[in-house]
C-alpha positions as CSV (number, residue, x, y, z in Angstrom):
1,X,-44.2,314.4,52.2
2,X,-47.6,314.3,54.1
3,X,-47.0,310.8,55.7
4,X,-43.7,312.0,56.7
5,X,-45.3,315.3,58.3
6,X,-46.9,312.6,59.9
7,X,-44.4,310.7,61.1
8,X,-42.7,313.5,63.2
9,X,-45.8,315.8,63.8
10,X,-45.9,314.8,67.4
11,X,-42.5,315.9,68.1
12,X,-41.8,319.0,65.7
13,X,-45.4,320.2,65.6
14,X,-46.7,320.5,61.8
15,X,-45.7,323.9,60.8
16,X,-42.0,324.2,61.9
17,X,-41.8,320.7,60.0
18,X,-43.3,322.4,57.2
19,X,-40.9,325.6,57.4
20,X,-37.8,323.4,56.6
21,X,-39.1,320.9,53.9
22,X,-40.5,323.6,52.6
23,X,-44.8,322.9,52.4
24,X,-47.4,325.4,53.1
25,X,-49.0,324.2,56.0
26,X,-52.8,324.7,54.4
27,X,-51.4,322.4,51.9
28,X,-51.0,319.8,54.3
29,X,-54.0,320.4,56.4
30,X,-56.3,320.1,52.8
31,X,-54.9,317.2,51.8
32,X,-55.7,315.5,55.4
33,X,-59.5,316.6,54.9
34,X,-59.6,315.2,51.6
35,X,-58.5,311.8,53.4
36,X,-60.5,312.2,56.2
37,X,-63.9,313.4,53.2
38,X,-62.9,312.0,49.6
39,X,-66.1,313.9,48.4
40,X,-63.7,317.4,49.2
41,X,-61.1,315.9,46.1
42,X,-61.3,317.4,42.7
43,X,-63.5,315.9,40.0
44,X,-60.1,314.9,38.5
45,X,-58.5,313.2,41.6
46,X,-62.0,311.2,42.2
47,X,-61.8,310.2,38.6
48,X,-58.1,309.1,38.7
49,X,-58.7,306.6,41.9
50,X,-61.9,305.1,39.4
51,X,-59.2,305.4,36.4
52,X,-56.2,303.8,38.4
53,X,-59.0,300.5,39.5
54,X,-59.4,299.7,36.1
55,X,-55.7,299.9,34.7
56,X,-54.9,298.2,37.7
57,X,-57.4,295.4,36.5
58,X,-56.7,295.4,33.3
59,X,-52.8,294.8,33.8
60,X,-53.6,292.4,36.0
61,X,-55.8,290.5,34.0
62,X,-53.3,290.4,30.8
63,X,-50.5,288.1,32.5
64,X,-49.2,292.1,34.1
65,X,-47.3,292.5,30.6
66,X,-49.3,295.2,29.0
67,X,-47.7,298.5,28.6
68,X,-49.6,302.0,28.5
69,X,-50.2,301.6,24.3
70,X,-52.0,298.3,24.7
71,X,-53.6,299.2,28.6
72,X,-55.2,302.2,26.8
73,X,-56.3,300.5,23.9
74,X,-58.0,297.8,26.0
75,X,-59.3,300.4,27.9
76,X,-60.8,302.1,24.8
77,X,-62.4,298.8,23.7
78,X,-64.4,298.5,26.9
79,X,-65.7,302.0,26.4
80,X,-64.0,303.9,28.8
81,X,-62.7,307.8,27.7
82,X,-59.1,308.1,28.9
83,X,-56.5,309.6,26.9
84,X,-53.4,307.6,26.5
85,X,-50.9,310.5,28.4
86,X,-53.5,310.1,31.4
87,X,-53.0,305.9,31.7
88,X,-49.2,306.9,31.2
89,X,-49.6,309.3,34.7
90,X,-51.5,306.7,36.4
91,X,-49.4,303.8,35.7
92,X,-46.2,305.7,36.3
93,X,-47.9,306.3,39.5
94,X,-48.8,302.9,40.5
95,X,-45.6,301.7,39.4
96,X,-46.8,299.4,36.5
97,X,-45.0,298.6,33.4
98,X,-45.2,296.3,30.5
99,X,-42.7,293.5,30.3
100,X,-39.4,293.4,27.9
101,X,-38.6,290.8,25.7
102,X,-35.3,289.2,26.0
103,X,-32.4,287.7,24.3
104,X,-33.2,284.8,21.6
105,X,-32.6,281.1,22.3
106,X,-31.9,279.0,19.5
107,X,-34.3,275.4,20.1
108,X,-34.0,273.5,16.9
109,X,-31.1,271.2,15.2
110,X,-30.2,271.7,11.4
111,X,-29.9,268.5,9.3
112,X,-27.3,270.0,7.0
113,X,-27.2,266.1,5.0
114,X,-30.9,265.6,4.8
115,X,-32.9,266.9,1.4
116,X,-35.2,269.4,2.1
117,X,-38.7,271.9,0.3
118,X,-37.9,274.7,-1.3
119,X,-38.3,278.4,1.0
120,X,-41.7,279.1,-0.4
121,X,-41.9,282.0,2.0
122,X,-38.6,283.8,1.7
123,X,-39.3,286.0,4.4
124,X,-42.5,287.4,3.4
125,X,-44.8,286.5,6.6
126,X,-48.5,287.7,5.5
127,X,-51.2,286.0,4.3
128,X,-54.6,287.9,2.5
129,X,-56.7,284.7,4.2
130,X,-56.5,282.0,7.1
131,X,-55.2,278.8,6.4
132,X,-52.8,280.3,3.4
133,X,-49.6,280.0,5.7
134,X,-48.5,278.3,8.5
135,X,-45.5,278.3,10.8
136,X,-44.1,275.9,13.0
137,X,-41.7,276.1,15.5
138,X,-40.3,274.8,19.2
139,X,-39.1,276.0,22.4
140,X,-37.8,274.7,25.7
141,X,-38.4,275.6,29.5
142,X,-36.1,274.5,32.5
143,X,-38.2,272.8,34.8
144,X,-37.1,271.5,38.7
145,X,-37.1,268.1,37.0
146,X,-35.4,268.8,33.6
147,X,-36.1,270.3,30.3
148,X,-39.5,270.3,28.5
149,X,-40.0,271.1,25.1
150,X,-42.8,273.0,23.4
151,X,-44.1,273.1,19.8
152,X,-46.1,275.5,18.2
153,X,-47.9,275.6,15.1
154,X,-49.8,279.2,13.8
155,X,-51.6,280.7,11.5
156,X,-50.2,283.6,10.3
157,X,-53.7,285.2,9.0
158,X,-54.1,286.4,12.7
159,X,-51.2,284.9,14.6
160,X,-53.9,282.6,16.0
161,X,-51.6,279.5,17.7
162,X,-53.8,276.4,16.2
163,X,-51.2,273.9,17.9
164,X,-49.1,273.5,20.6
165,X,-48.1,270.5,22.4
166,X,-45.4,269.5,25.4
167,X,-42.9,266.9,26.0
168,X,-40.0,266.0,28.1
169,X,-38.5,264.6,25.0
170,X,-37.4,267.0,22.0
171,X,-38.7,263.9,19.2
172,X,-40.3,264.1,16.0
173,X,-44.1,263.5,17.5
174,X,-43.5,266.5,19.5
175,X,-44.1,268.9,16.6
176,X,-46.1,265.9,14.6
177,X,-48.4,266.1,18.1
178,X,-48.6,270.3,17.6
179,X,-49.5,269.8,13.5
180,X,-52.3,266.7,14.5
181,X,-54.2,269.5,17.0
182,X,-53.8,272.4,14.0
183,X,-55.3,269.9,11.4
184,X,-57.9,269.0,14.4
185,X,-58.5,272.8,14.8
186,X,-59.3,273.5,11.1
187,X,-61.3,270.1,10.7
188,X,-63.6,271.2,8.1
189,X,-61.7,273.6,6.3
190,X,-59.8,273.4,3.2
191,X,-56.0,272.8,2.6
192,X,-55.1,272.7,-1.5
193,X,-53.6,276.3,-0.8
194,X,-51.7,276.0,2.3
195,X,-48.4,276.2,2.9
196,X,-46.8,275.1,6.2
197,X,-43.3,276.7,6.6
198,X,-40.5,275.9,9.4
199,X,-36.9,276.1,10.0
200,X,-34.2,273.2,9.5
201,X,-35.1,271.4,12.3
202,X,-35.0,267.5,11.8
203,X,-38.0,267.5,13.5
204,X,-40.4,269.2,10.6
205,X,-37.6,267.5,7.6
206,X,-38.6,263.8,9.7
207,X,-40.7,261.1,6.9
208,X,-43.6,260.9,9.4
209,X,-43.9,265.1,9.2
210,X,-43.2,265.5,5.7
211,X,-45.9,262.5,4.8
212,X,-48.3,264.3,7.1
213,X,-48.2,267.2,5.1
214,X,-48.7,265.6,2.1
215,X,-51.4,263.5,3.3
216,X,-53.3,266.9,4.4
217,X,-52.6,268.5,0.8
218,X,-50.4,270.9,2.7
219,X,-47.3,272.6,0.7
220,X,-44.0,272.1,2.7
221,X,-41.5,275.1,3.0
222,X,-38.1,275.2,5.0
223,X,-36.4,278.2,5.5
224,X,-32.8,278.5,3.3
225,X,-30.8,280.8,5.2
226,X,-30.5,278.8,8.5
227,X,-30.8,281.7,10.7
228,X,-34.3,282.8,13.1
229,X,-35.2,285.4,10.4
230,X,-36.2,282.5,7.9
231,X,-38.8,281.7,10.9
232,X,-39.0,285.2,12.3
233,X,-42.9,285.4,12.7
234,X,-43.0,281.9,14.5
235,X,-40.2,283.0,16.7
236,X,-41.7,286.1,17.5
237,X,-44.4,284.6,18.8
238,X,-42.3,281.9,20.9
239,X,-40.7,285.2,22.3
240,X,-44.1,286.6,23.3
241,X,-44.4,283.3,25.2
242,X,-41.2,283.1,27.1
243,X,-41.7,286.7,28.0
244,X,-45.3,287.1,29.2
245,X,-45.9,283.4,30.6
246,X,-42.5,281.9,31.3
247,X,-40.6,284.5,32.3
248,X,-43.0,285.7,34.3
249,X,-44.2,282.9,36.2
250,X,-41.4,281.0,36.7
251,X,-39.6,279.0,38.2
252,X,-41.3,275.6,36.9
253,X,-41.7,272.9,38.7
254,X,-42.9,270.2,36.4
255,X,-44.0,269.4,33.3
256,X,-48.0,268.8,34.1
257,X,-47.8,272.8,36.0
258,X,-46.1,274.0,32.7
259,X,-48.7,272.3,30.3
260,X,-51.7,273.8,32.3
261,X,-50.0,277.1,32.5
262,X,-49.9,277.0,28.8
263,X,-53.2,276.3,28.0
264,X,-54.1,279.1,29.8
265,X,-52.0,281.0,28.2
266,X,-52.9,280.2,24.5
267,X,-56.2,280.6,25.0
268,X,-55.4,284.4,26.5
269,X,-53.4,284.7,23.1
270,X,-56.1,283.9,21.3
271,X,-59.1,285.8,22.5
272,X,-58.0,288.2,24.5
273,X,-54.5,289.4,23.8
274,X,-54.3,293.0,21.8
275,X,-52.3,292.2,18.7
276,X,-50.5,295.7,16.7
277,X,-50.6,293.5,13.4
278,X,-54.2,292.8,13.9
279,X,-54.7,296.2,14.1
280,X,-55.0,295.9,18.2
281,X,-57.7,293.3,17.7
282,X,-57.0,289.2,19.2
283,X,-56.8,287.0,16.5
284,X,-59.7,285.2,17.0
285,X,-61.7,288.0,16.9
286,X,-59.6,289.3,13.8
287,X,-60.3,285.9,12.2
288,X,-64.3,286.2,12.9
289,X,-64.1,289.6,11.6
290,X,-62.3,288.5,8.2
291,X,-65.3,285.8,7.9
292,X,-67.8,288.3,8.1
293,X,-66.4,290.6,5.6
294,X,-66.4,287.2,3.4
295,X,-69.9,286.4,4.2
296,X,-71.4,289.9,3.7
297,X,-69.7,290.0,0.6
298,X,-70.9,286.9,-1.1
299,X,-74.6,287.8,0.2
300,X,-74.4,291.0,-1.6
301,X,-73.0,289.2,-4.7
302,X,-76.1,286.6,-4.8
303,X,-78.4,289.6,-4.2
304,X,-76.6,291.7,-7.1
C-alpha cells in the first residue's frame, strides 16, 4: 500500500490517493518516518527485523528445508525467546517454508530364487542402544551424464548415517563399500548383538555381503513382505535425502559434484539436523548424550 502511495504520489498527491484505497493519511506519513528514523518503530517491530535475521539464517543454514516447528526449536536451542506463533508470522512474512517430501521410488531388485535371513526386525525399527540395529538401503540420482547410485547404511539408535558410498554402477560393492565405512566408523566397538537388516535386494543377499556380516559377528535380517515398509526407517531417511539435498539442489551434473554434495550433507544430518525421534536433538549429539547417561551411571554403581 505505502510503496504504491509512492508510486503515484507525484501525480494524485498523497491524500486523494489515500481517500480511494482507503488509508488514513497519518498512517502513511508514520510509517515513512519510521523508514526515514527506525528508532520511531515499536519495541515489537525493532524486535521482529532482529527475529526475522535469525530465522532467515537459520533456514538458510539447514539446506532452506526447515519448517516453523524445527526453525523454532533451533532457535530455542541457541537461546533465543520466540514463541513458535511469532516465527510462524515472520516466516509467512518473508515467504519461507519448509520443503515436502515426495512420492517413493523403488531402487532395489528382489531375488525371489535366492535363500535368504529370517525378518528379525518385523517392522519394529527401535533400538534401547547404538549398534543393536542397522539398516541398509540404496538410492539413485539422474545426473547430466547418467545414473548414480547411492547406498546407505544407519544406525537406528539415532538415525546416525555410519555409511554411505556412490557409484555409477548399481553392483554388490556398492552397498559392500557403504557397510566397509560403517564397520570403519564403529572400529572399536562391539558387534555380538547387532543386527543388520535390509530389503530383498541382491545386493545385501550377494556371498561377499552375507560373509561380511558374518565375518563382523553381525546378525543378517531381510525384510519378508517385499514391500518399503519392511525397510521403512532406512527409506525414510533416503526420502529425507532426496528431499532436502537432491531435490533441492539439483540438477546434477556429475557424479564427483554429487559425491561432495553428499558429504556435506551427511555430515549436516549428523550434527546438525533437528531429529523429532531424537526428541529434536541430531543424532550425534543424541548418541553422545546416551554415552553419558551410560558412563554416569556405571560411575555411580562403582561408587555405590
Amino acid at each position: 500500500m505505502v510503496f504504491f502511495i509512492d508510486d503515484h504520489r507525484h501525480i494524485y498527491g498523497v491524500e486523494p490517493i489515500c481517500r480511494v484505497i482507503p488509508i488514513a493519511p497519518s498512517t502513511y506519513y508514520a510509517f515513512k518516518a519510521q523508514q526515514a528514523d527506525p528508532e520511531l518503530r515499536s519495541a515489537r517491530a525493532r524486535r521482529d527485523e532482529v527475529l526475522s535475521a535469525e530465522i532467515k539464517r537459520v533456514w538458510e543454514d539447514n539446506y532452506c528445508v526447515y519448517g516453523v516447528r524445527k526453525v523454532w526449536r533451533e532457535l530455542k536451542r541457541e537461546g533465543f525467546d520466540v514463541a513458535r506463533c511469532t516465527v510462524e508470522r515472520l516466516m509467512r512474512a518473508e515467504g519461507l517454508r519448509g520443503v515436502v517430501r515426495g512420492k517413493k521410488f523403488k531402487t532395489t531388485i528382489p531375488d525371489e530364487l535366492a535363500d535368504r535371513p529370517l525378518d528379525l526386525v518385523e517392522r519394529n525399527f527401535k533400538a534401547e542402544a547404538p549398534n543393536r540395529l542397522w539398516v541398509s538401503d540404496l538410492t539413485y540420482v539422474s545426473t547430466w551424464r547418467g545414473f548414480v547410485y547411492i547406498a546407505f547404511v544407519i544406525d537406528v539408535f539415532a538415525c546416525r548415517i555410519l555409511g554411505w558410498r556412490v557409484s555409477n554402477s548399481l553392483r554388490s560393492d556398492l552397498a559392500l563399500d557403504a557397510l566397509e565405512q560403517a564397520l570403519w566408523e564403529r572400529d572399536h566397538e562391539q558387534h555380538e548383538e547387532l543386527v543388520h537388516h535390509s530389503d530383498r535386494g541382491v545386493q545385501y543377499l550377494s556371498i561377499r555381503y552375507t560373509e561380511r556380516l558374518a565375518k563382523a559377528g553381525i546378525e543378517p535380517s531381510v525384510g519378508s513382505r517385499g514391500d518399503s515398509y519392511d525397510n521403512a526407517l532406512a527409506e525414510t531417511i533416503i526420502g529425507l535425502y532426496k528431499t532436502e539435498l537432491i531435490n533441492q539442489r539439483g540438477p546434477w551434473k556429475s557424479l564427483e559434484q554429487l559425491e561432495l554434495a553428499t558429504l556435506e550433507w551427511v555430515w549436516w544430518f549428523n550434527h546438525k539436523r533437528l531429529l523429532e525421534t531424537n526428541g529434536y536433538i541430531p543424532p550425534a549429539e543424541y548418541e553422545e548424550a546416551f554415552h553419558s547417561r551410560n558412563e554416569t551411571h556405571t560411575l555411580d554403581a562403582v561408587l555405590t
